[in-house]
N, C-alpha and C positions, 0 to 999 in steps of 0.2 A: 095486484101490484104490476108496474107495466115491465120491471126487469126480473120475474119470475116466468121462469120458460120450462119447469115442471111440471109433469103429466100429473101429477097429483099436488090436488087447489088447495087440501086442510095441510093445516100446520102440525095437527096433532102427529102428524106421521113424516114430516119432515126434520129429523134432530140436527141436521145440519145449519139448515134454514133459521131452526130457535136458537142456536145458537148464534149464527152472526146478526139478526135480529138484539141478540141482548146486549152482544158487544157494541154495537151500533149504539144501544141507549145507554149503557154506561159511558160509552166517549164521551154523546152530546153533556150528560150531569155533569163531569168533568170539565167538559169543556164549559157550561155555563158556571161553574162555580169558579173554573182559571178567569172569566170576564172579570170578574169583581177584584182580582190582585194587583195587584201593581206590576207594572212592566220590568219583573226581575231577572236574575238567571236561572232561577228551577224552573220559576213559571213559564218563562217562553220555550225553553227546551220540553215541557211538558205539554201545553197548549201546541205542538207542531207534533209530536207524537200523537196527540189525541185528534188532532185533526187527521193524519195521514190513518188511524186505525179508524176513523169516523167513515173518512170518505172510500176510504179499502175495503171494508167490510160492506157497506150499503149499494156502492158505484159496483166494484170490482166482482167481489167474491161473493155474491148472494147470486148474480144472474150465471157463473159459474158450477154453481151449489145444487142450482135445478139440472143445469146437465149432466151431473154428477151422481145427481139423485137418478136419473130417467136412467142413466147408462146402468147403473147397478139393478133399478127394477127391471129393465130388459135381460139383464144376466140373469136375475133371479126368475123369471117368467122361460127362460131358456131352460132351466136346469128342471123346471117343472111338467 
């Protein structure tokens, strides 16, 4: 991934990562099933929340997530 800046490339050991990872695909479902509604008022108040948690999670906090991760592996790799 080009905004993963994690010392470590598997996901199985990153929980942070699978975690905005899923959040990411639950927005998009959301967000494709808000297409199909009509231009209400839940729907657009919701269809802007699920954009802003779509693109916060995948844009924002994932390339965050890696250095998040590394700083902690470095603590941990210190303490050992």
């Amino acid at each position: 991934m080009i905004f993963d800046s994690a010392i470590i490339r598997s996901h199985n050991f990153k929980l942070i990562a699978r975690v905005l990872l899923a959040t990411g695909f639950y927005a998009f479902i959301i967000l494709l099933s808000l297409g199909a509604k009509h231009i209400e008022a839940p729907y657009v108040l919701l269809g802007q929340v699920s954009t802003l948690v779509y693109f916060g999670a995948l844009l924002f906090l994932l390339p965050s997530a890696g250095l998040l991760e590394n700083a902690t592996l470095s603590i941990n790799k210190a303490k050992a």
